[in-house]
C-alpha positions in Angstrom: 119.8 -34.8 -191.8 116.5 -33.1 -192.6 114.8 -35.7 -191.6 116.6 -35.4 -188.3 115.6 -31.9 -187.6 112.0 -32.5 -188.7 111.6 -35.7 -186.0 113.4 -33.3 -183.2 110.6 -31.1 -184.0 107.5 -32.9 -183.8 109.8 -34.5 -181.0 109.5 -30.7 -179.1 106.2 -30.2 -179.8 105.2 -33.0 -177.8 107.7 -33.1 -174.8 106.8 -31.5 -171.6 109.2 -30.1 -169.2 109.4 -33.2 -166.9 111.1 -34.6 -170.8 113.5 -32.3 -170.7 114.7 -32.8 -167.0 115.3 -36.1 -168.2 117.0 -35.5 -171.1 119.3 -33.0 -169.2 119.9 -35.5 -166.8 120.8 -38.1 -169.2 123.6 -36.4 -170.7 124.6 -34.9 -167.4 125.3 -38.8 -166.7 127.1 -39.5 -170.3 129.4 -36.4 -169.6 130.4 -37.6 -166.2 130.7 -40.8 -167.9 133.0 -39.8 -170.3 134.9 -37.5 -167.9 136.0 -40.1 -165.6 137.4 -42.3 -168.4 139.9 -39.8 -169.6 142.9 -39.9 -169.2 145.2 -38.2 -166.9 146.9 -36.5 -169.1 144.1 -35.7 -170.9 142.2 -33.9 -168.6 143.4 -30.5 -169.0 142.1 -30.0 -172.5 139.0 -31.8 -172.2 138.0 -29.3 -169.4 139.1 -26.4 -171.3 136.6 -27.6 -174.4 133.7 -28.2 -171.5 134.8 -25.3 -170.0 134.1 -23.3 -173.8 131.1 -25.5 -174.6 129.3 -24.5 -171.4 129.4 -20.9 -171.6 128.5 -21.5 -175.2 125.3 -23.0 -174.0 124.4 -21.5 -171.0 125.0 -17.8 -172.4 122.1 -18.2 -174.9 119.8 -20.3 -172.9 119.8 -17.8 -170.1 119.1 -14.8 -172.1 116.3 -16.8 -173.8 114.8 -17.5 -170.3 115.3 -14.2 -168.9 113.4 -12.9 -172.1 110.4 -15.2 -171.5 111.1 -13.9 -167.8 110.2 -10.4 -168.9 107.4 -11.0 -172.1 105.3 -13.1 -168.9 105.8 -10.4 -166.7 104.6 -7.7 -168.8 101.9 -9.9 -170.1 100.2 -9.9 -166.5 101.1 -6.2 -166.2 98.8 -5.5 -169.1 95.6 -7.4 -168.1 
């Protein structure tokens, strides 16, 4: 697993952010994917977990974003 983590890394340090439209937009496709093989009666629940998963995400991405918002913005202020 280590050896995961470190390869995701180097991975990062590399990748641009055309890289990680892609890779967004990958597993956009795989969720819709596997969202329209699920079962009707399955729906429900898998939504809910989405649903969870997607605030879980988003919450801490955005604050991270609107941080770099503010850290550029005060950056330029000073020079």
């Amino acid at each position: 697993m280590k050896n995961l983590f470190d390869y995701t890394d180097r991975y990062m340090k590399k990748a641009t952010w055309k890289d990680m439209a892609l890779l967004k937009i990958c597993l956009t496709s795989m969720g819709v994917v596997i969202g329209t093989s699920v079962s009707n009666k399955s729906k429900k629940p898998v939504k809910q977990g989405a649903k969870i998963l997607f605030a879980a995400t988003y919450i801490p991405l955005m604050i991270k974003a609107v941080s770099v918002l503010f850290e550029r913005e005060s950056e330029t202020d000073n020079n």
